[in-house]
N, C-alpha and C positions, 0 to 999 in steps of 0.2 A: 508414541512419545517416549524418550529415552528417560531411566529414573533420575539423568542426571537434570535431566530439562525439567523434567516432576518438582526436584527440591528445587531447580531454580524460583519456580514460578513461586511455590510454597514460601520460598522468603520475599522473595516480593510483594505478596500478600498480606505476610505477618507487619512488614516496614510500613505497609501503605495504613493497615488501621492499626497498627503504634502511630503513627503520625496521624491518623485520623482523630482516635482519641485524645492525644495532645493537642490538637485543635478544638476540639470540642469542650477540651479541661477547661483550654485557654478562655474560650467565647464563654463557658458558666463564670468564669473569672470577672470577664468583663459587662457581663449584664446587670441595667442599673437596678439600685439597691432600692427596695421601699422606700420610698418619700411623703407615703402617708400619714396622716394624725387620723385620731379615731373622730378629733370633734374641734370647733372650736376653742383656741385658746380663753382663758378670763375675760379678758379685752372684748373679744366680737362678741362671747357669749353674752354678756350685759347688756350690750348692743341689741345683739339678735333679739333677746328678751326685751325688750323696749319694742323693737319694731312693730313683733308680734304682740305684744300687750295692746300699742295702738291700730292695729290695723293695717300695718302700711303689708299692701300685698301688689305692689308693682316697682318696678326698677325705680332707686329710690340713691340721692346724691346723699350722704352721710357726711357731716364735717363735724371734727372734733374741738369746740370752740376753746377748750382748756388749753389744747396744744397748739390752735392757733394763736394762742392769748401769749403763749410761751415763745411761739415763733414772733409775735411782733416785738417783746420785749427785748428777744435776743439781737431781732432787727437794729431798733431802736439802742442799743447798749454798742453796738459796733461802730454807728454813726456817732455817738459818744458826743452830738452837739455839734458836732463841724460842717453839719451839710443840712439841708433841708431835705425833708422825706417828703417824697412823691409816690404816689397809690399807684398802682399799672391796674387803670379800671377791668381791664377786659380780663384779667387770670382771677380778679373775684368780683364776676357779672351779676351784682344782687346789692339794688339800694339799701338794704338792710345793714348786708353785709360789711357794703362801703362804711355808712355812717358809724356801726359799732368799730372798725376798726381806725378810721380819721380819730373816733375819740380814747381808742387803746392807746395811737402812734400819735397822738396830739398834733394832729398837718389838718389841712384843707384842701391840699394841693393831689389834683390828681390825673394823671395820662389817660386820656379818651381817644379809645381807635375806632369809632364806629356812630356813623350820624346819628341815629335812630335814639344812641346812647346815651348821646351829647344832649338830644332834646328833651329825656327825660331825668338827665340829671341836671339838669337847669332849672326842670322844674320842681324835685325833688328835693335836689342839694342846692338851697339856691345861694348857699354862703361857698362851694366850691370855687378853688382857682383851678382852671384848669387848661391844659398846655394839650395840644391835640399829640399824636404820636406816630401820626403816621400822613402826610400828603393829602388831603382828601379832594377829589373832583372839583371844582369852583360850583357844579349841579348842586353836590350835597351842601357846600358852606351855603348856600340862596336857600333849599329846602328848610335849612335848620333857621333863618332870619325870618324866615316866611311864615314857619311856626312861632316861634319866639313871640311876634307880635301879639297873635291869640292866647298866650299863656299867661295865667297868672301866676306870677313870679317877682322876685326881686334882685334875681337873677341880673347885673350887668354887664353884660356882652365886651362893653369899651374897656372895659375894666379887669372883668375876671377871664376872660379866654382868650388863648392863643392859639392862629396857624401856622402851621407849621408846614412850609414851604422848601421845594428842593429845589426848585430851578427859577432862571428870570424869565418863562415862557410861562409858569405856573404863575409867579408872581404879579405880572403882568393883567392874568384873568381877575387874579385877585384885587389885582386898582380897578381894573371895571367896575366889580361887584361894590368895590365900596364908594367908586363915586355913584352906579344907582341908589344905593342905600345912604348915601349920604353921612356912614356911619364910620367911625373909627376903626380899623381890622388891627388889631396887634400881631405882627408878623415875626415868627421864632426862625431862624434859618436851618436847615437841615445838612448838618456834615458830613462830609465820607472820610472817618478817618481812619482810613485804610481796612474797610470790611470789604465796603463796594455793595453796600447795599441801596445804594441811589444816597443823595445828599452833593452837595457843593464840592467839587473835586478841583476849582483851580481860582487863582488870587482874583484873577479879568471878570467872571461872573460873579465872582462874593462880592467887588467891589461894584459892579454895576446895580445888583438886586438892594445893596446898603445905597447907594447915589437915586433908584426909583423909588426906594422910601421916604428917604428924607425932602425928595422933590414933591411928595407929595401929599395933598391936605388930607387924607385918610387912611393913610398909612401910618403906623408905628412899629420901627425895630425894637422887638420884645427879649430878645436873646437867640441863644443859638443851643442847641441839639446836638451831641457828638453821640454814635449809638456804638458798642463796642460789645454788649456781651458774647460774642462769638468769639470772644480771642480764646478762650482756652481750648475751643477746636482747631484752632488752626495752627497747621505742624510748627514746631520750634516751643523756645521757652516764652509759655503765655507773661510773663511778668517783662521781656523785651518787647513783646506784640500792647505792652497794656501803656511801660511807657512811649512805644515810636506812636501809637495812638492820640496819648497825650501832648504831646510835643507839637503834632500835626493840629491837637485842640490848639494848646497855646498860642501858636503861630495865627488861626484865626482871629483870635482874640485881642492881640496885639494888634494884625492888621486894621481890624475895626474901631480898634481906639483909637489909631492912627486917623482913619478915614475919617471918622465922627470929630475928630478932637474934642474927643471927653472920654473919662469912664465908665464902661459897662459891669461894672462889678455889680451894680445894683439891680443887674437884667437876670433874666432867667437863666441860668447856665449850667443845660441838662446834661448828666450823660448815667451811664450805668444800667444795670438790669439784676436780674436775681444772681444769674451766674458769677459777678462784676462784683458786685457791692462789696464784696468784703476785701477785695483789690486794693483799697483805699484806706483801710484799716490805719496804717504809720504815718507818719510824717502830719504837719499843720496842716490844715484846708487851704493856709494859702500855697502850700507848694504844691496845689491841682489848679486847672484851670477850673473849673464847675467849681459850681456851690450850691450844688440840690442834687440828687442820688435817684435816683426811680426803682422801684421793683414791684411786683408781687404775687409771682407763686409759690415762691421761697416762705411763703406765709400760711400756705399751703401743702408745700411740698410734693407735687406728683413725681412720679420714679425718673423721669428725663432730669430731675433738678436732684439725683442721688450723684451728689459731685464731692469734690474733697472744700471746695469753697464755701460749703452749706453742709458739714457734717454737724454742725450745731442744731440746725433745725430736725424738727421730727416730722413724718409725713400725719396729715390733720384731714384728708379727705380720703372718701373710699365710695366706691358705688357700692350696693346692696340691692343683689338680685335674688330673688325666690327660686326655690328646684322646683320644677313642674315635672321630672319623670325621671325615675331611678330606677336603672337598667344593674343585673346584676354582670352581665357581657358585655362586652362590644360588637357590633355588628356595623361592616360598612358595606351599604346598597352597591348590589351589583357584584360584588366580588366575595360570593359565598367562603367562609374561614380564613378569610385574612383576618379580621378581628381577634379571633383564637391564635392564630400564628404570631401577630402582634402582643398580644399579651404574655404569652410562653416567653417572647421576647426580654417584655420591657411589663412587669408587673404594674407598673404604675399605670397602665391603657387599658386594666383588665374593668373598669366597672364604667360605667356611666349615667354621667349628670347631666340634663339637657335643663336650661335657665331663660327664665324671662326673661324677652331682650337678648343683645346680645352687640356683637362687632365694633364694639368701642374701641377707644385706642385707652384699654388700660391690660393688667393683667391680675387674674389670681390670684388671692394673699393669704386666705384661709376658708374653711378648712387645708392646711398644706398638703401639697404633692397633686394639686387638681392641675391639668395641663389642658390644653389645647391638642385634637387629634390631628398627627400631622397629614392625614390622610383625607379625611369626613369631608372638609371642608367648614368657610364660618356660615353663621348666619345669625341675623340682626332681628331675626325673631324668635328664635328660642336655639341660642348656642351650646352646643353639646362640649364639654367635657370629659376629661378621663380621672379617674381615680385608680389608686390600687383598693384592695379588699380592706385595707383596713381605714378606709374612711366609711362613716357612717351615717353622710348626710341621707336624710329622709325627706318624703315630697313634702314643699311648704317649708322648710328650711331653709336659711339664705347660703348662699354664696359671695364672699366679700372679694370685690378688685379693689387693686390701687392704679388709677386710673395716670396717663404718659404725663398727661398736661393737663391744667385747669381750662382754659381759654375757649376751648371748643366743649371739651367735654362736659363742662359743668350747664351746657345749653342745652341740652339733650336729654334732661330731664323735668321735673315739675320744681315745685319747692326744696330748696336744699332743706334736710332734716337736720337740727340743730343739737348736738349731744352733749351732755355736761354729766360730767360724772358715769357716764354708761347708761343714761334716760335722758330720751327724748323731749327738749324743757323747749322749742321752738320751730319755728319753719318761716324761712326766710324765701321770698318772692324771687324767680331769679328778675332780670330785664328781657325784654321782649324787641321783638326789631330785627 
C-alpha cells in the first residue's frame, strides 16, 4: 500500500471517530435527566403514615374528602343556581359516598347506569330522584320491579325514576312491561345531538315514541336527555360543536311542545357531563334548552378529566398500593443485560419496584420518576416499576397512582379509605352488582 493510500485511510479514520464522538456527545446530551425524588412529598407522606398506622396492607382506593368537598363547592358555585345538579352515580359507586355528597351539593337527583345499582339505591336512598343514563334491556327494567316489590322501601318507582329510552322499538318493549305491571314507567327520550352516540336522530320517530306515550295508560313523557360531553374531542372549535348541539336540543324541544300542546319546561331536561358543565357558565338558563346539568368525576378528578374545562378542580382520589420487592437492578427474563443497557440508557429504569396489585387504568404520582418498564411487560398481580437511584422506596412502603377514571376503577377495590386532613377518619362501602 502506497504512503499516499496509508494517510488516506489515516484521515478517514480520524473523520469517522470525530464523528463518532460527536454522536456519542450528542446521545449524553440527549439522555433523560433523573426524575426521581428520594421520598414522598408532605401530602402522601401523611397519607402513607395513616395507612400504616391502620393497617391497611393491600391495594387500597384513597379519597381525599376535603378536596372532594372543594370540588363540589366549586361545582356547585359554577351552576350559580340556574340548573339543577344531577350526581353521575357510576364515577362515585358508594352509597355513602352518594348521600355525603347529595347533602354537600344539596340535590337528590341522580344518573343510574347500572340495574344491580338502581336496586340498591332504591333501597338505600329511598328519597332519590332518579333519571337512568343510559338504554337498559326491558330484562333489566322487569328484574329491578321484580325486586322492588320484596324491598322495604319508600322508594316510588311512578314518581321518582325515569327510563331513558332511545328508540320506538325499545319503547315499545317498554309499554309491554308496563301494561304487565300495571304500573306507570316515566319515559325520558334519548337524543343524538350530533355525537352519534345512539338517541333519537330524526323528527318521524321522536314524534311517534311522544304519540305511543301519550296513547298510552302507563306511559309518561318524563323529559328528554341531550348527551354532549364529547364535544371537546371532536376536531374544530368545541364552543360551535356545544352550540350546533344545542340548537339540535332546542329544536326537540320546540318540536315536542308542539306535538303535546303544552310546556315541558317542567320535565326533566338533561344534558351535560363533567367535561361540559362549565360550557354553560354565561348567559341566563333560559337561553339553554336543559335545566339540570349532570356530572361526577370532576368531583373526583382522575387524570382523563385533566382538561382546561376543570382547571378549578383538584384530583381527590388516588390508589395506594404496597412495595413487596426492591430490586436494586433491573433485570428482564430472557434477555440477559438489557436491563444494564436500558439503564446506562435512561437512569430512571435503573432500580425496581414490583407492587400489590397491579394493571389498572391509572398512573404513578408519587414517589416521582416511578415509570412503567417499557419492555417487562404489566401484570395485575404484583406490577413492576422502574425508579432511578435516587428513589428510596422500601418493602412495605406504598406507591401512590392517580387513577384515568373513577367509574371502573373505583370497583376494583374494597372500601374506599376516607382522608381528612392526611388521617384516615372513614371507609366508605363501595356498591356491589
Amino acid at each position: 500500500m502506497s504512503q499516499k493510500s496509508k494517510k488516506g485511510m489515516t484521515r478517514r479514520n480520524l473523520i469517522k471517530g470525530a464523528l463518532g464522538a460527536t454522536a456519542l456527545g450528542g446521545l449524553a446530551w440527549a439522555r433523560p435527566n433523573d426524575l426521581g425524588a428520594q421520598d414522598h412529598n408532605a401530602y402522601f407522606q401523611s397519607i402513607s403514615r395513616s395507612l400504616q398506622s391502620n393497617n391497611v396492607a393491600t391495594p387500597s382506593m384513597v379519597v381525599d374528602k376535603t378536596v372532594m368537598a372543594n370540588n363540589i363547592q366549586t361545582l356547585v358555585r359554577h351552576m350559580k343556581g340556574r340548573f339543577d345538579y344531577r350526581i353521575v352515580a357510576k364515577s362515585l359507586p358508594s352509597i355513602e359516598m352518594l348521600k355525603w355528597t347529595m347533602a354537600q351539593a344539596g340535590t337528590n337527583k341522580l344518573m343510574v347506569f347500572h340495574q344491580p345499582f338502581l336496586s340498591t339505591l332504591a333501597k338505600d336512598i329511598p328519597n332519590a330522584d332518579v333519571l337512568m343514563g343510559k338504554p337498559m334491556p326491558v330484562a333489566a327494567a322487569r328484574i329491578f320491579y321484580q325486586g322492588l316489590v320484596s324491598t322495604q322501601t319508600t322508594f316510588d318507582a311512578p314518581t321518582q325514576l325515569q327510563w331513558l329510552l332511545d328508540s320506538q322499538t325499545r319503547l315499545q318493549q317498554y309499554a309491554v312491561l308496563a301494561a304487565d305491571l300495571k304500573q306507570t314507567l316515566n319515559i325520558n327520550i334519548e337524543l343524538d345531538v350530533g355525537l352519534h352516540r345512539g338517541g333519537v336522530t330524526n323528527e318521524r320517530e321522536f314524534i311517534t315514541m311522544l304519540e305511543t306515550i301519550e296513547q298510552h295508560p302507563y306511559l309518561r313523557f318524563s323529559g328528554l336527555m341531550g348527551y354532549e360531553p364529547h364535544i371537546g374531542k371532536v376536531p374544530g372549535d368545541p364552543i360551535t360543536h356545544r352550540d350546533q348541539a344545542m340548537d339540535t336540543y332546542r329544536d326537540y324541544v320546540a318540536l315536542a311542545e308542539k306535538q303535546l300542546g303544552r310546556s315541558v319546561q317542567d320535565l326533566t331536561l338533561n344534558a351535560a357531563g363533567s367535561p361540559t358543565y362549565q360550557y354553560y357558565n354565561e348567559g341566563k338558563a333560559s337561553s339553554w334548552p336543559m335545566n339540570e346539568l349532570s356530572a361526577g368525576s370532576c368531583l373526583v378528578k382522575p387524570s382523563d378529566f385533566d382538561l382546561p374545562t376543570l382547571a378549578d378542580h383538584k384530583a381527590a382520589a388516588f390508589i395506594a398500593s404496597p412495595v413487596l420487592k426492591v430490586l436494586n437492578e433491573t433485570q428482564i427474563p430472557g434477555v440477559s443485560g438489557l436491563g444494564k443497557i436500558m439503564a446506562m440508557w435512561n437512569q430512571n429504569w435503573q432500580k425496581t419496584f414490583f407492587a400489590y396489585g397491579g394493571y389498572w387504568k391509572a398512573n404513578p404520582v408519587s414517589p416521582k420518576g416511578l415509570t412503567l418498564n417499557p419492555v417487562y411487560g404489566r401484570s395485575s398481580n404484583q406490577e413492576m416499576y422502574n425508579g432511578s437511584a435516587s428513589v428510596q422506596l422500601k418493602q412495605d412502603d406504598f406507591i401512590f397512582l392517580r387513577p384515568t377514571q373513577s367509574e371502573a376503577v373505583f370497583l376494583q377495590f374494597g372500601d374506599i379509605l376516607v382522608i381528612e386532613k392526611g388521617v384516615l377518619a372513614e371507609r366508605w362501602p363501595i356498591l356491589q352488582g
